[in-house]
N, C-alpha and C positions, 0 to 999 in steps of 0.2 A: 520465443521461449523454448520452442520443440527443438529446434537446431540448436540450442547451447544447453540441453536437457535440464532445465531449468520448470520442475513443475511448479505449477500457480499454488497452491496452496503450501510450498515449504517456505521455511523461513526467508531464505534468499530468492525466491522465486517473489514474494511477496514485498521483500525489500529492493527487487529491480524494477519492480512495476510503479512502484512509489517514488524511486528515483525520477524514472520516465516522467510520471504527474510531475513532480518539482520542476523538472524541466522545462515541460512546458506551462507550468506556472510562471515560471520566470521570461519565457518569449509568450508574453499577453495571449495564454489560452487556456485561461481558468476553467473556460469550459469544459474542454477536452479532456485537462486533467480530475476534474469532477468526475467525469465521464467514465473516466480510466479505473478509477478508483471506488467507484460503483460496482461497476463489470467483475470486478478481483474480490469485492468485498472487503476493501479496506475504508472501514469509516474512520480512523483517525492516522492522519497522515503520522511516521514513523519522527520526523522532526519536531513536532509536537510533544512527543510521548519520553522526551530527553528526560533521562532523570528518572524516568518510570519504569521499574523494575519489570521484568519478562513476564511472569504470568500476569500482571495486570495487561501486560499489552496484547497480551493475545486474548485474554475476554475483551478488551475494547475493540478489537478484529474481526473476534468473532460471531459472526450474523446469529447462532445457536442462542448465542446466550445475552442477548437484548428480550 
């Protein structure tokens, strides 16, 4: 992410790491993307969240406000 200056907590920095999980959700390593998406602090994968308007999505993102 430092080489394509992509910080973790912006919007797109947060949406490349969740791609990444999908990714390897779909080549059988749920764990890994579990894993991935712990580390970032994304509890609800962005694919899920279809339909749901921005600031809800970023309180369900954000660790703060659980």
């Amino acid at each position: 992410m430092a080489r394509m200056n992509l910080a973790a907590d912006s919007d797109e920095g947060i949406t490349f790491v969740d791609r990444v999980a999908n990714y390897m959700e779909k080549a059988d390593r749920s764990e890994h993307a579990e894993e991935i998406r712990r580390k970032f602090g994304i509890h609800t994968p962005w694919e899920e969240l279809e339909g749901v308007d921005e600031e809800s999505m970023q309180e369900e993102n954000d660790p703060d406000s659980q």
